[in-house]
C-alpha positions in Angstrom: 9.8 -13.2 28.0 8.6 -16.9 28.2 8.7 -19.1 31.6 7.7 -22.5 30.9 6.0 -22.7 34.6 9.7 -23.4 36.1 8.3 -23.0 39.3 5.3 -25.4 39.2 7.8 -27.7 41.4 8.5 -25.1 43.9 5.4 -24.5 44.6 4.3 -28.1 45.0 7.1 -28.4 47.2 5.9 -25.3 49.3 2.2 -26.8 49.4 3.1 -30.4 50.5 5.7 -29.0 53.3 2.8 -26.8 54.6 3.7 -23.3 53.7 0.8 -21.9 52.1 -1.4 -23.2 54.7 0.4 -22.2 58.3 2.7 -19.0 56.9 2.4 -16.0 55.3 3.8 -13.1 53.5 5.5 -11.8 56.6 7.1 -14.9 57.8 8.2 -15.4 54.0 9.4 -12.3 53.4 11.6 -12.8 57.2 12.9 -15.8 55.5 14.3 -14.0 52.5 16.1 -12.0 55.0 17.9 -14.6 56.2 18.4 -16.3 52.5 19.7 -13.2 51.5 22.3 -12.6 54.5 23.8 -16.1 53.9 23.9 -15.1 49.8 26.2 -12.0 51.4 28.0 -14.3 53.6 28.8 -16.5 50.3 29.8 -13.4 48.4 32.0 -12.0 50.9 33.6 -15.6 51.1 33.6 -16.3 47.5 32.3 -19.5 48.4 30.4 -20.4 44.4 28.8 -23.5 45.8 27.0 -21.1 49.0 26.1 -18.4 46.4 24.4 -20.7 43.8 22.8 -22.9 46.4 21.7 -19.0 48.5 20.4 -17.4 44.9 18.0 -20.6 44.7 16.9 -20.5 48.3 15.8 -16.7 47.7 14.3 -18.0 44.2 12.6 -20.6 46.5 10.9 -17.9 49.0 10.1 -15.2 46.2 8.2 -17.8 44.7 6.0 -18.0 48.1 6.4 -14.5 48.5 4.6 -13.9 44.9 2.1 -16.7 46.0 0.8 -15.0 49.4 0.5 -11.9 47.1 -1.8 -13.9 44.7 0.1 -13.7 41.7 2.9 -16.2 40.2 6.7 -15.6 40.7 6.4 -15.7 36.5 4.2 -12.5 36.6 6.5 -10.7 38.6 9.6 -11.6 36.2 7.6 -10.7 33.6 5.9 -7.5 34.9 9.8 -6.4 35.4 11.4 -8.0 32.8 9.0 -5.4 30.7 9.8 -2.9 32.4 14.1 -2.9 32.9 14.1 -3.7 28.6 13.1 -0.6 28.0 15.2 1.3 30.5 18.0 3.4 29.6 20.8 4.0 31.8 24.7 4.1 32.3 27.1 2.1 35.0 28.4 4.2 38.0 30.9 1.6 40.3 29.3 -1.3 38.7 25.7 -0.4 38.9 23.2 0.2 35.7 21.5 4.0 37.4 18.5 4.3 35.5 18.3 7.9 33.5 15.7 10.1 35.4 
């Protein structure tokens, strides 16, 4: 798969606000935790503007999550993109379960 550097932005954005110099991987990965409980509270309310606008704020963190690991949010779509093609699975209640 081929990311054109997508996140080039976010990650300028992250570096001018201060980010990558007074946070970290933990305090990211807190912040995803929060992102992610307001993407369930948009779900549960089927709220479309919340759930787009909570899917980019957890886009936003990964992307500093990825950074503080020293690697690029593109290498970890990539590394698991590469991965998940090849899998083979079935549904079960609306999940893909991978075959063993």
């Amino acid at each position: 798969m081929k990311l054109n550097n997508e996140f080039k932005t976010i990650r300028e954005w992250a570096n001018k606000k201060g980010i990558y110099q007074k946070g970290d991987i933990k305090t990211q990965y807190v912040k995803l935790q929060e992102e992610a409980g307001e993407l369930a509270k948009a779900i549960i309310n089927n709220d479309n503007d919340e759930i787009i606008d909570a899917i980019g704020d957890c886009v936003v963190v990964l992307t500093s999550i990825a950074y503080f690991n020293n690697c690029t949010i593109e290498d970890c779509i990539n590394t698991a993109y590469n991965v998940i093609n090849k899998r083979k699975g079935h549904m079960v209640n609306g999940s893909f379960v991978k075959n063993n």
